[in-house]
Every structure is written in structure tokens, then in C-alpha cells.
KETOR-160541 format. One record per residue (C-alpha): residue in one letter; x, y negated, z negated. Coordinates in Angstrom, 2 decimals, always signed. Each point is the difference from the previous one (the first is absolute). Example, Ala and Ser with C-alpha at 12.3 -4.5 7.8 and 13.67 -1.06 7.14 Angstrom:
+------+---------+---------+---------+
| rest |    east |   north |      up |
+------+---------+---------+---------+
|    A |  +12.30 |   +4.50 |   -7.80 |
|    S |   +1.37 |   -3.44 |   +0.66 |
+------+---------+---------+---------+
***
This chain:
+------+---------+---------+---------+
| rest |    east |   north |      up |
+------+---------+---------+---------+
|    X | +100.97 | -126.89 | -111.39 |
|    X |   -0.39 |   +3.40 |   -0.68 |
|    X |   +3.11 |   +1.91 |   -2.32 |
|    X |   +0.35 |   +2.29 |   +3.02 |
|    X |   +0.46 |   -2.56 |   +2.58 |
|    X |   +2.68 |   -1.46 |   -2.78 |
|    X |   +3.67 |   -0.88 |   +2.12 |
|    X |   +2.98 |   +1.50 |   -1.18 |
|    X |   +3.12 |   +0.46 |   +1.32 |
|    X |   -0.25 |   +0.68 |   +3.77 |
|    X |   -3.24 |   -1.53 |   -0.44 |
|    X |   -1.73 |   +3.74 |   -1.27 |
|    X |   -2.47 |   +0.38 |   -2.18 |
|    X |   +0.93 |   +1.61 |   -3.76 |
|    X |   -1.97 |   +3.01 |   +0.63 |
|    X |   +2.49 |   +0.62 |   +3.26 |
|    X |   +2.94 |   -1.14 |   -1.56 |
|    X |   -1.15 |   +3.42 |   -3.02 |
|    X |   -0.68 |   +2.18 |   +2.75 |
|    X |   +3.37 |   -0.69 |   +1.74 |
|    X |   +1.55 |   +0.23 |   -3.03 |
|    X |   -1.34 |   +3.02 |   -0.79 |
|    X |   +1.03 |   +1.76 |   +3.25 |
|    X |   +3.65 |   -1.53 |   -0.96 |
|    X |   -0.39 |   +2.18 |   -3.40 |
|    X |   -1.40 |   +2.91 |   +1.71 |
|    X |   +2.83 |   -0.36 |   +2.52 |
|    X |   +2.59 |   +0.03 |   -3.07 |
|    X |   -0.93 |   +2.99 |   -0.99 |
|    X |   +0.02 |   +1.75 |   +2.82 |
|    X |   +3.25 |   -1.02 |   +0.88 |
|    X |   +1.19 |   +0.65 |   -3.29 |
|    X |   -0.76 |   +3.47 |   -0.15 |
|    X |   +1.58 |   +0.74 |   +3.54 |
|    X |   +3.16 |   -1.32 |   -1.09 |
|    X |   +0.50 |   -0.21 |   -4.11 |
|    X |   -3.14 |   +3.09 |   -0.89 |
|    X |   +1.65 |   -0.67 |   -3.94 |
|    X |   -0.21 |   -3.65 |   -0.33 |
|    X |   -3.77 |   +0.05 |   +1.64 |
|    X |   -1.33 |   +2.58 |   -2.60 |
|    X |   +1.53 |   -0.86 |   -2.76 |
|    X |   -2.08 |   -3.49 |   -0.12 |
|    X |   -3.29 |   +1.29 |   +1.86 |
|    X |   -1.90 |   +1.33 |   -3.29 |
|    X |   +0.60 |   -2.79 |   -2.11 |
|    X |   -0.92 |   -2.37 |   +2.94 |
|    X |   -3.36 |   +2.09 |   +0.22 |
|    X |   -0.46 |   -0.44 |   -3.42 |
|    X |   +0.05 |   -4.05 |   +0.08 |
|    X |   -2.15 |   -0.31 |   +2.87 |
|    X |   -2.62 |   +2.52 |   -1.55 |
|    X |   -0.67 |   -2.36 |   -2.74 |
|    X |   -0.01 |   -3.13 |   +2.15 |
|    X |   -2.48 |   +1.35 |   +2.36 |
|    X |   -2.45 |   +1.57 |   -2.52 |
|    X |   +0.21 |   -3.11 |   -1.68 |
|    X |   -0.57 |   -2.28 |   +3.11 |
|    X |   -2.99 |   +2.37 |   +1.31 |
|    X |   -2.01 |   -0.43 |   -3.24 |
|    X |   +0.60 |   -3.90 |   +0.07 |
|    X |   -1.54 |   +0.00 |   +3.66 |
|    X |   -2.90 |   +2.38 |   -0.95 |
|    X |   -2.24 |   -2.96 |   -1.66 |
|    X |   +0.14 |   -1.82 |   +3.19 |
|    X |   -0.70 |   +2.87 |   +1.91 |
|    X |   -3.06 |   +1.00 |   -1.73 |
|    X |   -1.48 |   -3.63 |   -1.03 |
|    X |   +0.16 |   +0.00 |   +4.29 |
|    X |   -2.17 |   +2.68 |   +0.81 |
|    X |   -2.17 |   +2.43 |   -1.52 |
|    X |   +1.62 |   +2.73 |   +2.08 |
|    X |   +3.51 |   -0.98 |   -1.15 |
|    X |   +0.21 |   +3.39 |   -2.60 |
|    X |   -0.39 |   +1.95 |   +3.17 |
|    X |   +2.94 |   -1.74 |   +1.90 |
|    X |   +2.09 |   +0.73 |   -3.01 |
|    X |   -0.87 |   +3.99 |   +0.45 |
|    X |   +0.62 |   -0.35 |   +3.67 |
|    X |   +3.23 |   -1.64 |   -0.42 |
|    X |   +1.34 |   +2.80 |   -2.59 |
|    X |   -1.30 |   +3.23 |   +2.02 |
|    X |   +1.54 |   -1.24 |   +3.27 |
|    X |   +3.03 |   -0.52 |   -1.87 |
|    X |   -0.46 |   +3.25 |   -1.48 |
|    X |   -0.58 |   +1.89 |   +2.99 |
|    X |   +3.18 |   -1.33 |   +1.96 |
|    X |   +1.86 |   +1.07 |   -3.21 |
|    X |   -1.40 |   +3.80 |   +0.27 |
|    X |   +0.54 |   +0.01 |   +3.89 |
|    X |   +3.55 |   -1.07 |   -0.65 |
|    X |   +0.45 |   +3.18 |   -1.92 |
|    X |   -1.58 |   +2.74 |   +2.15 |
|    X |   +2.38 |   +2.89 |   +0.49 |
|    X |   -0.42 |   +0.16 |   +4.33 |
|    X |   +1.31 |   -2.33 |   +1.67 |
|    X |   +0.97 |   -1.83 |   -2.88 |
|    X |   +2.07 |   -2.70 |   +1.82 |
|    X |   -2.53 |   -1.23 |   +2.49 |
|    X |   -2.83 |   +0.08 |   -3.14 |
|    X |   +2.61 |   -2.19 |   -2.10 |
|    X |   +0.79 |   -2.36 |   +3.02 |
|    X |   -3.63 |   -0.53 |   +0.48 |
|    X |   -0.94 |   -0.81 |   -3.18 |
|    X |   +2.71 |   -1.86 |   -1.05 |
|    X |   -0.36 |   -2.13 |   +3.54 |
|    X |   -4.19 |   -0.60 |   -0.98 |
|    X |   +1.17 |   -0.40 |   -3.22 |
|    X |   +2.86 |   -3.15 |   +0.36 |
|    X |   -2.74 |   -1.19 |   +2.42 |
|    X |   -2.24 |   -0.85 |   -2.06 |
|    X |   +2.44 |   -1.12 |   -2.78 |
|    X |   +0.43 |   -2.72 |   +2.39 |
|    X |   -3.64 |   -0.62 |   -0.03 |
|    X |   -0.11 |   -0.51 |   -3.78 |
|    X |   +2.88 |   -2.62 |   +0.61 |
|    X |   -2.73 |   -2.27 |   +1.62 |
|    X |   -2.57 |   +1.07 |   -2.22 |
|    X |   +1.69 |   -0.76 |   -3.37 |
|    X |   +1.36 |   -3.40 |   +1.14 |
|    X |   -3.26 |   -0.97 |   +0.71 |
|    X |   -1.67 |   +0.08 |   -3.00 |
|    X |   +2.57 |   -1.62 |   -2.31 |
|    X |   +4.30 |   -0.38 |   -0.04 |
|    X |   +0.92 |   +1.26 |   -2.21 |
|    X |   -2.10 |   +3.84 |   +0.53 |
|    X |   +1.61 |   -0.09 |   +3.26 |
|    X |   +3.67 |   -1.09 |   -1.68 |
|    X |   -0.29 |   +2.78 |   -2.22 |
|    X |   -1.79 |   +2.86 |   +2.14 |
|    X |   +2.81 |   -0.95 |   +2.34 |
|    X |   +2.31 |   +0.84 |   -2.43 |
|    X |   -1.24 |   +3.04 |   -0.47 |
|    X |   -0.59 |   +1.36 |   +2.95 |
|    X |   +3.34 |   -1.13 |   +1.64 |
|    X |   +1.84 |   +2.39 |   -2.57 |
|    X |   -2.37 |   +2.65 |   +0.57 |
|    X |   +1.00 |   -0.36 |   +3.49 |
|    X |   +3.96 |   +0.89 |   -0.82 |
|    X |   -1.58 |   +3.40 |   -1.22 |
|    X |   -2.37 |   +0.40 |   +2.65 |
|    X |   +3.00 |   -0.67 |   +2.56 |
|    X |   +2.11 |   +2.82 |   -1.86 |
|    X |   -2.53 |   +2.70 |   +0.08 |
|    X |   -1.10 |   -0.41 |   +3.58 |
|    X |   +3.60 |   +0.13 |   +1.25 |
|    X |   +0.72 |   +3.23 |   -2.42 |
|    X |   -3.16 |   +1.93 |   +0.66 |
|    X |   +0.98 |   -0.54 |   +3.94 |
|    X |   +3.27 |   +1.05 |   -0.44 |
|    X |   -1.07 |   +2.91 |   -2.10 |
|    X |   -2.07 |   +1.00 |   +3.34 |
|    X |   +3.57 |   +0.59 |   +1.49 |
|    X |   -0.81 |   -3.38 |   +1.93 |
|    X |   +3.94 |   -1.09 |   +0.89 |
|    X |   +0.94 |   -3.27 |   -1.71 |
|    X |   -0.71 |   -2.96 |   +2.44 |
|    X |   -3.33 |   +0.95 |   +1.54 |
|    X |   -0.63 |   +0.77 |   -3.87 |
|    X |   +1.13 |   -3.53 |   -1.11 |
|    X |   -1.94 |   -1.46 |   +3.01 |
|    X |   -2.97 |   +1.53 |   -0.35 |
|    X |   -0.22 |   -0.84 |   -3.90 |
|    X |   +0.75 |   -4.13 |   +0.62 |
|    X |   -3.09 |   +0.67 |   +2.28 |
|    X |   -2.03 |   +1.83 |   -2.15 |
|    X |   +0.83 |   -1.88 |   -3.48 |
|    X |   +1.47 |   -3.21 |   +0.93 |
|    X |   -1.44 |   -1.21 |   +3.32 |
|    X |   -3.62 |   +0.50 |   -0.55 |
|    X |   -0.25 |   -2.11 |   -2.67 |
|    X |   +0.30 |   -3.97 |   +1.65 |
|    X |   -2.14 |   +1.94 |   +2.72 |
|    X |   -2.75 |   -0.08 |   -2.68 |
|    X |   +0.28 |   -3.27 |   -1.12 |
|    X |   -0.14 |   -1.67 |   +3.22 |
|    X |   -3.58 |   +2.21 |   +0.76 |
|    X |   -1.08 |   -1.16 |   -3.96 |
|    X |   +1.49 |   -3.82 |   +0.36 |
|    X |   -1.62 |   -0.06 |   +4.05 |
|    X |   -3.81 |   +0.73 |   -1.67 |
|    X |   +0.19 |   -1.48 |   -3.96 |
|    X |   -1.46 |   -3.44 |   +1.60 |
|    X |   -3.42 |   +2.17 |   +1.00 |
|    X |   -0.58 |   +1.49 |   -2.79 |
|    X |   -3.24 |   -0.62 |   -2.15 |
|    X |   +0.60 |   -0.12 |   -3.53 |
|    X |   -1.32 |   +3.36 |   -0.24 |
|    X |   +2.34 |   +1.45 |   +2.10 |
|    X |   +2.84 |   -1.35 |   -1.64 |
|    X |   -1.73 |   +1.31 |   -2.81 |
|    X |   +0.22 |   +3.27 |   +1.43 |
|    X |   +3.35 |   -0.26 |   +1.42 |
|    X |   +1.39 |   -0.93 |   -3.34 |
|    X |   -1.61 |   +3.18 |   -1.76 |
|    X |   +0.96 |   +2.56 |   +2.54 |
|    X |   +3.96 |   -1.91 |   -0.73 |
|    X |   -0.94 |   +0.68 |   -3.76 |
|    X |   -0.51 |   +3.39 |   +0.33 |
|    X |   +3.06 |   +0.41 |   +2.06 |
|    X |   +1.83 |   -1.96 |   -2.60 |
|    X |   -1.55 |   +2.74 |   -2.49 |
|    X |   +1.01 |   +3.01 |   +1.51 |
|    X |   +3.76 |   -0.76 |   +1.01 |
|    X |   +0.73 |   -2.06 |   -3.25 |
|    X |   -2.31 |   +2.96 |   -2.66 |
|    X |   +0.42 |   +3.20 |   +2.51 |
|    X |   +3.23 |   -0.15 |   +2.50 |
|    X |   +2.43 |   -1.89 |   -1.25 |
|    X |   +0.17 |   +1.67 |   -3.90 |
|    X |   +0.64 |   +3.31 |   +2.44 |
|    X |   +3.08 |   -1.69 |   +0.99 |
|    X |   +1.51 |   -1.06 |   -3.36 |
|    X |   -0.82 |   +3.37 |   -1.88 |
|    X |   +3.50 |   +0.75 |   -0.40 |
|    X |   +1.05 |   -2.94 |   -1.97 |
|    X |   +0.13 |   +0.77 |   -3.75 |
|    X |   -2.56 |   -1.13 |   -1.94 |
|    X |   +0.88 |   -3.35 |   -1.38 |
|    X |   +1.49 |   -1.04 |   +3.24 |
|    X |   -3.30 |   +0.86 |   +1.60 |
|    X |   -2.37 |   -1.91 |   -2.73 |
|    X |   +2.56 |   -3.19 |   +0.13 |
|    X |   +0.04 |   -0.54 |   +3.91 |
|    X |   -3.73 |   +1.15 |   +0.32 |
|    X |   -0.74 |   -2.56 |   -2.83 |
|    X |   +2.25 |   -2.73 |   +1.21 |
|    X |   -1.67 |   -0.18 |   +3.18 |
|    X |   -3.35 |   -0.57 |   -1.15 |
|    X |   +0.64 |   -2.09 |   -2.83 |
|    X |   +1.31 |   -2.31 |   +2.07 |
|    X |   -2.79 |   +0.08 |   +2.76 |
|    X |   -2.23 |   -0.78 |   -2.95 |
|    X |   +1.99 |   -2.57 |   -1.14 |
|    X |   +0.29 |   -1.96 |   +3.25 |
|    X |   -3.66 |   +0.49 |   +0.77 |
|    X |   -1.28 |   -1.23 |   -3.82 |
|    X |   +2.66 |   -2.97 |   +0.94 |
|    X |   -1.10 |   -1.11 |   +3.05 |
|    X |   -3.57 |   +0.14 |   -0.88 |
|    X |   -0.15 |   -1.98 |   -3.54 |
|    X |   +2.48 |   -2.55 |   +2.46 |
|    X |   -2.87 |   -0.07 |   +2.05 |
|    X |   -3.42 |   +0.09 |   -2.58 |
|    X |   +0.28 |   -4.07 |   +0.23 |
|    X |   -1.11 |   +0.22 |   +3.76 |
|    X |   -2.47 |   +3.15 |   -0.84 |
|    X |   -3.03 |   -2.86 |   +1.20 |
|    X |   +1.55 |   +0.07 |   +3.42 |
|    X |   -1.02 |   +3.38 |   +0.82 |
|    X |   -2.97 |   +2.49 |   -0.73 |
|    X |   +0.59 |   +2.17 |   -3.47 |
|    X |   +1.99 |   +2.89 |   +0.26 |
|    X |   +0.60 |   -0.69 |   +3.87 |
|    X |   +3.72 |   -1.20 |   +0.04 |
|    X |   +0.22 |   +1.14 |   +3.49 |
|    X |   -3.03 |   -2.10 |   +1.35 |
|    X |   -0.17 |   -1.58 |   +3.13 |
|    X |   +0.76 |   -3.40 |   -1.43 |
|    X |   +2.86 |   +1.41 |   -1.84 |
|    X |   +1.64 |   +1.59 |   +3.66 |
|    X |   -0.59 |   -3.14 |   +2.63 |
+------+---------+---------+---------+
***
């Protein structure tokens, strides 16, 4: 049995249980900054800081995988980090600022939840710890959707609703689209999938997320930043050397084979 089709609690898969979770976090945020704005800010750079590290660390674990599964895998990875990119610059243009950041942060928590699926396919503990990750991203990304709409002189509810839709909601959505086609795909679409997640992994853990943290000083910075991949790398060298005794079981380098997820 596949890890996605794993029972949990309710009887949902891991990768839904993240994504729900997620939208939980993103939810926090949101309603954190509607009603305690001090308490919410205070904690949002040096939670940005921690899931940087974890999910640079967890996309270069998954990148192997990714390109031992296809030859095209390097250009998944680009894909992954300009579409990232690009909803991060559309977020930002000065006209109709507020629509631009609902849209991208909407496309963006969408496909968040995609990774979900994605990551928990190819081994536990990369989806564990990309989880991780981007669930605290998602407190941030819940905060700056609801402040750049209220910014937009958007009054406070329709703000607060329109940010759990953007930031919060979207995400399951696009884990139940990922989790509804991961038993179709070939192993070079998976492959693929994984690198484009990689890439995505890349840009928000590298690129958006130090944005956030920037006014931290500089040894809280370094320590959260550090702390969060150290222990993504520790986890990951962990569960692997736990699992070199079985390495016969599945093709080399492939620890998110078809054997390994059914």
C-alpha cells in the first residue's frame, strides 16, 4: 500500500492530514493579526527563519531522486523556482496590488498542497519535514495576505475571509487534485513532479522566506536559519543509514520507487 493511501486519523492520508494542517497554521495567523497584530509579528521572522532552513534542506535531499528519475528533472527544478518566482513579483505590483497578492498567494497555497502529495510519496520522512516547513511558512503567508488586503482599505471581515480563502483554503484543495492522480503517474512523472516541488522548495526556503526574517539581528537570524536545516539534515542522514540494510529492496538512489510506495 502506497504511503499516500496510508490511514490516519479520520482515515486521511498524511499528505491531507499536512495540508489541513497547514491551512490550520495559515488560519492562525490570520486570525492573529486581526485580533493581537503584536503577538503575530513579533514571532513571524524567526518562524520564517526555521522553516527556510528546513525547506532548503529538504529540497536538496529530494533533488537526487528527482534527477536519477528523468533526464528532464533539472528543467522541472527551473520550472518549479520561476513559477514560484513569478507569483512572488505579481504579489508585489504597485496596481491593484490586493487582487495581484490574492492571486498569487491563492496559486501559490495551491500548489503547496500539491507538494504535500508529492513529497510523501517519495519517502516519510521528506514529506515529515517539507511539511514542517511549509506549514510555518504558511503562518507568514496567512499574515501578509490578510495585511496587504487590509492595506487596500478592504474592511476587516471580507479582508479576513478572503485571506482564509486565498492562503488557507487552497491548500487541501491541492492535495486532493495531487493525492486523486499520484496512482497514474509513470516514474517519470513523479520524477518531474518531484523537481518542479524542488524548485518550489528552493525559491520560498533560499528567496521568500529570508525576505521575511531580515529584521531579526544577526545571530538570531544565523541560529534559527541554521537550526532548521541542521535538523532536516539530521533526520534525513537518520532515516536513511536506518534504512541502508534494506537498500537491496529498491533500485539505487530511488527511495521513492514504486516498490517503496505500494
Amino acid at each position: 500500500m502506497g504511503l499516500e493511501a496510508t490511514a490516519l486519523p479520520f482515515g486521511w492520508p498524511p499528505a491531507l492530514v499536512a495540508s489541513v494542517a497547514a491551512a490550520l497554521m495559515a488560519s492562525l495567523g490570520i486570525v492573529l493579526v486581526s485580533t493581537r497584530p503584536g503577538v503575530a509579528e513579533r514571532h513571524r521572522a524567526t518562524l520564517a527563519a526555521l522553516a527556510s532552513g528546513i525547506l532548503l534542506s529538504t529540497a536538496l535531499f529530494i533533488l537526487p531522486e528527482a534527477f536519477a528519475g528523468s533526464e528532464a528533472a533539472p528543467l522541472a527544478v527551473l520550472a518549479g523556482y520561476f513559477v514560484f518566482f513569478t507569483f512572488g513579483r505579481f504579489a508585489r505590483r504597485p496596481h491593484g496590488r490586493a487582487f495581484a497578492a490574492f492571486f498569487a498567494i491563492a496559486a501559490h497555497s495551491t500548489i503547496d498542497g500539491m507538494e504535500y502529495g508529492l513529497l510523501f510519496s517519495a519517502d516519510p520522512v521528506a514529506g515529515l519535514l517539507g511539511s514542517v516547513g511549509l506549514i510555518i511558512h504558511e503562518f507568514s503567508e496567512g499574515i501578509v495576505l490578510l495585511l496587504i488586503l487590509r492595506t487596500a482599505k478592504i474592511p476587516m471581515v471580507p479582508a479576513v475571509l478572503l485571506a482564509l480563502l486565498g492562503a488557507a483554503v487552497t491548500t487541501p484543495v491541492g492535495t486532493l487534485a495531487t493525492l486523486s492522480v499520484l496512482p497514474e503517474l509513470s516514474e517519470e512523472n513523479l520524477a518531474l513532479g518531484l523537481g518542479f516541488a524542488a524548485g518550489a522548495l528552493l525559491f520560498v526556503g533560499a528567496s521568500q522566506l529570508p525576505e521575511e526574517f531580515g529584521e531579526l539581528g544577526y545571530r538570531s537570524a544565523i541560529t534559527a536559519y541554521a537550526f532548521g536545516a541542521i535538523f532536516a539534515v539530521v533526520m534525513m542522514w537518520t532515516t536513511h543509514q536506518h534504512d541502508h540494510a534494506h537498500a537491496d529492496e529498491h533500485a539505487p538512489g530511488h527511495f521513492g520507487s514504486r516498490e517503496h510506495r505500494h
